[in-house]
N, CA, C and O of each residue as an XYZ file, in Angstrom:
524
protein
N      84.429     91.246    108.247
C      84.942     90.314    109.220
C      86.351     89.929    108.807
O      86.571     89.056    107.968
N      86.957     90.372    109.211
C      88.533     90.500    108.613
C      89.447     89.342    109.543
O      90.597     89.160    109.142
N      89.088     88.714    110.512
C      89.763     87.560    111.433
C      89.078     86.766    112.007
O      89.264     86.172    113.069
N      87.789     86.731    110.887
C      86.968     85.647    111.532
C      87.582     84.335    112.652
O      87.453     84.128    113.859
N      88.241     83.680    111.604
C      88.679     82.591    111.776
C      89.551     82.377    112.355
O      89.655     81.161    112.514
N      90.824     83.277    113.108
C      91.022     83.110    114.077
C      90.537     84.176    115.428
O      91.224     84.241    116.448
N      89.666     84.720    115.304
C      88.837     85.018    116.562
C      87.780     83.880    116.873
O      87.242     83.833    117.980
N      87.435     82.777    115.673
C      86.905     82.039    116.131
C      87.909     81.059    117.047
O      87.770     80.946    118.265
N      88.764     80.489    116.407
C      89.984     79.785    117.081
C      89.950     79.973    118.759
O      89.757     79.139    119.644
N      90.168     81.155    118.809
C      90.593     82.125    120.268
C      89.309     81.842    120.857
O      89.549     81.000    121.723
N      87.950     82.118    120.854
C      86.872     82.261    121.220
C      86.232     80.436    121.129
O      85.047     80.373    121.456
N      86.697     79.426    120.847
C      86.377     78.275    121.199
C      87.226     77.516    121.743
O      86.996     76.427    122.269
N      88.296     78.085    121.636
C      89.562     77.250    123.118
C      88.886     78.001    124.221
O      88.116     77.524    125.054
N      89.235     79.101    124.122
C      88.524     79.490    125.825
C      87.470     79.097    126.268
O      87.320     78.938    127.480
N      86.297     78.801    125.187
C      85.003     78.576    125.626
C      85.305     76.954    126.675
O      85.171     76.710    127.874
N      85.712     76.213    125.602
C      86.135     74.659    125.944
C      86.867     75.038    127.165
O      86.553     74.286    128.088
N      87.840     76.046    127.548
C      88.800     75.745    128.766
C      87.735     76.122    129.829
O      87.834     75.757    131.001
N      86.637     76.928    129.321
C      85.470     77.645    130.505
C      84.632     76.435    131.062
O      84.111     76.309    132.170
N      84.650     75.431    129.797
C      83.619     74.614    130.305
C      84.359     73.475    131.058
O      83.653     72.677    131.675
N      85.635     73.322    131.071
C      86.435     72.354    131.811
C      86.126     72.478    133.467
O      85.790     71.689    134.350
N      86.395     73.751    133.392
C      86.539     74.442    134.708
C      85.716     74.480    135.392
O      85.936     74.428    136.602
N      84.302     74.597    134.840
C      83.056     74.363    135.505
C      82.859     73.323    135.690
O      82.703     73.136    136.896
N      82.724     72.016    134.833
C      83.382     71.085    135.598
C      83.269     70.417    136.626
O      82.431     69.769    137.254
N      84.795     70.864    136.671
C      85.975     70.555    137.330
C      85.330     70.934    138.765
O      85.108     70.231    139.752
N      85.077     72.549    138.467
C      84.709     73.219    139.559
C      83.702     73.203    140.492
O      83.759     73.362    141.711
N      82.734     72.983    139.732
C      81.552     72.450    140.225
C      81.105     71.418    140.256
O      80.912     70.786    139.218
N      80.760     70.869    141.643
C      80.619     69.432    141.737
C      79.564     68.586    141.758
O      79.068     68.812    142.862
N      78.933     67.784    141.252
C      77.752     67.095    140.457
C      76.944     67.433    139.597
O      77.438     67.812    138.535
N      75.777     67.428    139.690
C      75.253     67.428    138.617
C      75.022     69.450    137.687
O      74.840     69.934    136.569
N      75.167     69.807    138.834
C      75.189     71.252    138.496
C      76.240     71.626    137.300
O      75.839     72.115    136.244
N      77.666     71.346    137.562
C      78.837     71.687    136.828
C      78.294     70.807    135.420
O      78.368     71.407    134.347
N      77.824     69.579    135.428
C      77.754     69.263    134.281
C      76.896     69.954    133.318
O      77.138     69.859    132.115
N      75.969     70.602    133.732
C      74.572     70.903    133.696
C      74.995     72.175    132.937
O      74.796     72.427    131.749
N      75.511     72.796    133.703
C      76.479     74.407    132.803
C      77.538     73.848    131.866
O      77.527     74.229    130.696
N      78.866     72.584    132.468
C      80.031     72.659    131.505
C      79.895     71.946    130.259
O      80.857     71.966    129.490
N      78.428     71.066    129.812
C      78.551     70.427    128.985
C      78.307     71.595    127.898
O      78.998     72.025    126.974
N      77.283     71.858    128.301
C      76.710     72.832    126.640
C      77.511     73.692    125.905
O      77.605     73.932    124.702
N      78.304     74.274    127.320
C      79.458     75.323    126.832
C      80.416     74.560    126.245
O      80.489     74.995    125.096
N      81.441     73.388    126.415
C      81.955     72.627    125.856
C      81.301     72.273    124.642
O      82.054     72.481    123.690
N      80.106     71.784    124.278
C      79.701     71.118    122.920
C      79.825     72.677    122.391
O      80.758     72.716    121.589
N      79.426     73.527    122.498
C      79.423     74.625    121.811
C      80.959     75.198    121.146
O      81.165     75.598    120.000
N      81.932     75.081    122.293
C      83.200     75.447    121.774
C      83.564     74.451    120.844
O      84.246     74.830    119.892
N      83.299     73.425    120.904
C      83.907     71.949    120.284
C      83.212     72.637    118.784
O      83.985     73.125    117.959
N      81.544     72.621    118.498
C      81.365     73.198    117.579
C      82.214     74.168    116.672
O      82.698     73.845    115.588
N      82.318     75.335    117.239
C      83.069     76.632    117.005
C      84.565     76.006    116.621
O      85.153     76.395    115.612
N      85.058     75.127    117.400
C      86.499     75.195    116.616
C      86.966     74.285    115.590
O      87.987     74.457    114.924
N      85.931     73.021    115.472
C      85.705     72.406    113.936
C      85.315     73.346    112.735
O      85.843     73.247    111.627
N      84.323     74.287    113.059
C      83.878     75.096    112.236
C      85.113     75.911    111.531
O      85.490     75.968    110.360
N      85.681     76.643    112.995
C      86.649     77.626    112.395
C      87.921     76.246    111.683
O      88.675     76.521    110.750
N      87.903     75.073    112.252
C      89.171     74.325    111.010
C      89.229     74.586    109.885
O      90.176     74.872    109.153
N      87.315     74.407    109.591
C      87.236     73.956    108.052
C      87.037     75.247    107.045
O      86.922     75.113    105.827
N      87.010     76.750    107.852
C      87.029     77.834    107.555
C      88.000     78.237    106.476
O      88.921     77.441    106.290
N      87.978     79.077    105.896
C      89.120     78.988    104.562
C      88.916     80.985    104.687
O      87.868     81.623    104.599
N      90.521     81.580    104.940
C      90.503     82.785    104.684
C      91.190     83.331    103.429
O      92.414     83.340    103.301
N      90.395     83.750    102.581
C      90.960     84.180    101.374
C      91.810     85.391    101.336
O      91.256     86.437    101.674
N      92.956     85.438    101.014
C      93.984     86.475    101.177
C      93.357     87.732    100.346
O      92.587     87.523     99.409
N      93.640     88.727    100.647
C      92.931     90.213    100.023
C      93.909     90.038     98.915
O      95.099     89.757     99.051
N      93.277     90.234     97.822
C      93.371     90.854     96.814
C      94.259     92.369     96.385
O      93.751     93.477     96.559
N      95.440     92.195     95.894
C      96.115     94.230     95.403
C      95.110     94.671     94.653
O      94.449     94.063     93.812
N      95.034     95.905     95.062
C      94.254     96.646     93.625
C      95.379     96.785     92.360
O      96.589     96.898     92.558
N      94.813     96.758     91.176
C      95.697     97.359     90.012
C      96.568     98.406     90.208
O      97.587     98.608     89.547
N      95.922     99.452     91.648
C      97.021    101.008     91.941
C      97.964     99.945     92.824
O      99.134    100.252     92.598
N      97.909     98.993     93.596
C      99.172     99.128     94.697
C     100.035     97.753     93.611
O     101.254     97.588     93.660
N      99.364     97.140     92.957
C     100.329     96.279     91.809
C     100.848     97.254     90.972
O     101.950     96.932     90.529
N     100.534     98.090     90.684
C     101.424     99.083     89.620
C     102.541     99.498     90.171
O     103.659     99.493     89.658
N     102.033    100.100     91.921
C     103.229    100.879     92.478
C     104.568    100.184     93.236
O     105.517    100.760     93.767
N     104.232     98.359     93.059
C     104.731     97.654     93.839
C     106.711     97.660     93.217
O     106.940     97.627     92.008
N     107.493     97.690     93.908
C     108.503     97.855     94.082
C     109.527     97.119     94.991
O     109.490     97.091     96.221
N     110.579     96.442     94.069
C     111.422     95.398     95.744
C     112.042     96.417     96.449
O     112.318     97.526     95.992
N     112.257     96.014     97.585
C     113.066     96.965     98.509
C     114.529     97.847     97.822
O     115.264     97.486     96.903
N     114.565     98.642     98.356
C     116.706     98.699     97.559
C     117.374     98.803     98.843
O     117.514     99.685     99.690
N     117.742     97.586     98.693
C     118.755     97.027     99.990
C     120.135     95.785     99.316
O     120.187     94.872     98.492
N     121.085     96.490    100.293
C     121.903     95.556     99.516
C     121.972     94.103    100.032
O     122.001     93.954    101.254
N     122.013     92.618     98.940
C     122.315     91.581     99.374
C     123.422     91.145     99.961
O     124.455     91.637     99.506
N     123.551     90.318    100.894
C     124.772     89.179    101.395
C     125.451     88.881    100.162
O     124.801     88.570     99.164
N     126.239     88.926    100.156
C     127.450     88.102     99.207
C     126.844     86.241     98.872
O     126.633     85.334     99.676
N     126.737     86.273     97.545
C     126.290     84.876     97.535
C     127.842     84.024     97.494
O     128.907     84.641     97.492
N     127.743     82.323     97.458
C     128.724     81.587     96.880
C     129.974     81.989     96.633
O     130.045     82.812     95.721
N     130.828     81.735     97.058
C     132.365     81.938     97.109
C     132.577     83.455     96.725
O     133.133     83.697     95.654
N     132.157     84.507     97.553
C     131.787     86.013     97.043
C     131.503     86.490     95.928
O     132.001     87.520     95.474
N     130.647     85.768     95.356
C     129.757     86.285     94.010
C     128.657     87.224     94.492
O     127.848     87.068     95.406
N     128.826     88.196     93.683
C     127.702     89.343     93.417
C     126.392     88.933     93.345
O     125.987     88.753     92.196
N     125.560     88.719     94.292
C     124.185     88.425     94.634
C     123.053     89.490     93.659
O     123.216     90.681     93.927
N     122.325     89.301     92.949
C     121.039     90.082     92.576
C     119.880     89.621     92.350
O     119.686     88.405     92.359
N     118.985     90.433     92.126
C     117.476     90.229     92.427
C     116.780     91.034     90.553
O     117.088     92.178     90.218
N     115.950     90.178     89.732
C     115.593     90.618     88.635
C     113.970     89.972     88.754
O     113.863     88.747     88.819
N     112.769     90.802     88.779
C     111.846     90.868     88.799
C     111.082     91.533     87.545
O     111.300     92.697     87.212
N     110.038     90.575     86.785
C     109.478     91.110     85.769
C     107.690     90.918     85.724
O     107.174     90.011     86.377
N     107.069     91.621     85.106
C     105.902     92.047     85.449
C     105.387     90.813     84.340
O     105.972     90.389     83.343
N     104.114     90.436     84.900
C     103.653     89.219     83.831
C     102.606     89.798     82.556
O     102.417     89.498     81.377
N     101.892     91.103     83.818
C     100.875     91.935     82.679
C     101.647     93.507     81.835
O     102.523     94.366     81.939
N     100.593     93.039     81.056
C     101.150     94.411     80.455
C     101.200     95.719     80.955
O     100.002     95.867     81.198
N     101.773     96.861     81.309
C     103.142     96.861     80.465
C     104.082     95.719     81.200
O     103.994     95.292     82.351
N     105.040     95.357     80.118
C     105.950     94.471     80.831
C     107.158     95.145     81.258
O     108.056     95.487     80.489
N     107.149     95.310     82.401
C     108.975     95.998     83.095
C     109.360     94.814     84.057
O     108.685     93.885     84.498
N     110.744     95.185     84.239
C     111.990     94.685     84.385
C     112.523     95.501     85.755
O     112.793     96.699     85.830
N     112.571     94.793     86.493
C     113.523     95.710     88.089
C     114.860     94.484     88.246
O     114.940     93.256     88.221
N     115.795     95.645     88.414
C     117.150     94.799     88.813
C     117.516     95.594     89.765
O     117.526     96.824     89.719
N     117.936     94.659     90.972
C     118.348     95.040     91.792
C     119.850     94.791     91.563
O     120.318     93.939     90.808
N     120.460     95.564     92.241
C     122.761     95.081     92.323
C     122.505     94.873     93.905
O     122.156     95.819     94.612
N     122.715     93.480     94.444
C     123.419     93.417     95.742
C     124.290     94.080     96.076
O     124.026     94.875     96.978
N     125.276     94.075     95.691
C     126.777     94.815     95.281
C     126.170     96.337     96.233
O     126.145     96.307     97.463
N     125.829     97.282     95.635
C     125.372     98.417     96.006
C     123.763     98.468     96.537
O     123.410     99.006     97.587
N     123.104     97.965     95.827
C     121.746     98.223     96.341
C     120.804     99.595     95.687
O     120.010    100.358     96.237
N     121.361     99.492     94.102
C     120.688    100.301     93.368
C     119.897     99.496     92.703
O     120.322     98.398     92.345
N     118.368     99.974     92.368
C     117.221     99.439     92.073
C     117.327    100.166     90.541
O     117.868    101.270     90.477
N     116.763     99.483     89.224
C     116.942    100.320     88.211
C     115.895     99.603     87.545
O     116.140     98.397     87.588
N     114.873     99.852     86.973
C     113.595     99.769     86.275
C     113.535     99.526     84.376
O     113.457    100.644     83.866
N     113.549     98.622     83.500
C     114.017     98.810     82.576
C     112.723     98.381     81.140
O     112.370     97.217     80.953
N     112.341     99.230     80.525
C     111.338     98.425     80.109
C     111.263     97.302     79.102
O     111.938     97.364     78.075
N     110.263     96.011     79.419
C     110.402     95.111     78.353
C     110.590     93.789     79.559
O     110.329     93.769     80.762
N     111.284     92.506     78.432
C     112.367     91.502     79.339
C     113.332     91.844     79.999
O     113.723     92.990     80.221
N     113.875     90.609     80.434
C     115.246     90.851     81.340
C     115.708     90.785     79.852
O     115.260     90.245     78.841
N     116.728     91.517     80.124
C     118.034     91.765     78.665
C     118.930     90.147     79.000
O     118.910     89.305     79.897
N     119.561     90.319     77.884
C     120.489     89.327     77.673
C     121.749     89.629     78.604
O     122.380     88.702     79.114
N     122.048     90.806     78.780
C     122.986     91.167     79.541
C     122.928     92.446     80.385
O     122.049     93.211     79.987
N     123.611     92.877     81.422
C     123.272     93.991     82.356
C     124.610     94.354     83.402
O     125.103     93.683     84.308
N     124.943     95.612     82.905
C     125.738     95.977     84.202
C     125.464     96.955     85.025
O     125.002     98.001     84.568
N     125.660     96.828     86.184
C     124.956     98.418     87.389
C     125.202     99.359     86.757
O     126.222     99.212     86.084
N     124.593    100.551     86.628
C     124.978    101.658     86.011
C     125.605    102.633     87.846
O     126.118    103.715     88.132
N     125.271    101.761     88.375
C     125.827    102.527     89.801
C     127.468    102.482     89.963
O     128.366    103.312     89.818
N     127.409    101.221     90.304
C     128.417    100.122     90.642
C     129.682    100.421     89.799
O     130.778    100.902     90.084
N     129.118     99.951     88.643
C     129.720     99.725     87.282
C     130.183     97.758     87.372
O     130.699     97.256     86.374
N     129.968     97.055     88.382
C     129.829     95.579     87.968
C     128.640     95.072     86.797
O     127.457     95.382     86.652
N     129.337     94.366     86.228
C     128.256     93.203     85.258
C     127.930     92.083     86.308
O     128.680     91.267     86.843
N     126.516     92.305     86.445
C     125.768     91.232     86.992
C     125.759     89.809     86.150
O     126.060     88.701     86.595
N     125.395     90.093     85.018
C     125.074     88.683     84.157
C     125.621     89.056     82.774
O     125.900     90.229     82.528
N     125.792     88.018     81.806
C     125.925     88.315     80.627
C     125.301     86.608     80.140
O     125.746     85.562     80.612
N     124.300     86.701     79.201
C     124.247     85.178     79.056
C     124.650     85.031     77.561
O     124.466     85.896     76.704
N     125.421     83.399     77.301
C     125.904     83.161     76.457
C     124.894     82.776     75.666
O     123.742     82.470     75.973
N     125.773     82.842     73.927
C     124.604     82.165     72.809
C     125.533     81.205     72.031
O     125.081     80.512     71.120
């Protein structure tokens, strides 16, 4: 059941708008006779689906291994500074992806982020941090 919860959503507004209409539509005791139940029923259904909780799927270990940022180049950050993107893995093995805004070469490095890094594309220094 992969959208429970909002096919429930969808499927108890309409119910509720079905039972308005009958109703509405039908006049005395008949319309009530059909629009109530269908109404308590949708009313049911869409408290239910509120309190519903959809748990996001899970990566397997293959599509977290193969996961990769885009290589696209960034916007120019702050008074035209060289924008980049440095992503590091929390499990073991530990790698390192740097992206260069600048160009939009992706380069994979293993370990931490280094202390310092320049595009090997480009040839800009992204960072250098002081000690």
């Amino acid at each position: 059941m992969e959208h429970l919860r909002t096919n429930l959503f969808i499927a108890s507004w309409a119910l509720i708008l079905l039972a308005t209409g009958v109703v509405i539509g039908l006049p005395g005791p008949n319309g009530l006779l059909l629009g109530a139940p269908a109404g308590l029923i949708g009313c049911a259904m869409l408290i239910g689906a509120i309190g519903m909780r959809e748990d996001p799927k899970p990566m397997s270990d293959i599509d977290i291994a193969r996961w990769s940022p885009d290589e696209e180049k960034l916007a120019p950050g702050a008074g035209g500074s060289v924008m980049y993107r440095v992503d590091t893995t929390l499990d073991s093995p530990v790698r390192t992806s740097i992206l260069c805004g600048a160009c939009g070469h992706l380069e994979w490095l293993d370990g931490a982020r280094p202390a310092a890094y320049g595009c090997l594309a480009c040839g800009l220094e992204l960072w250098e941090e002081e000690e």
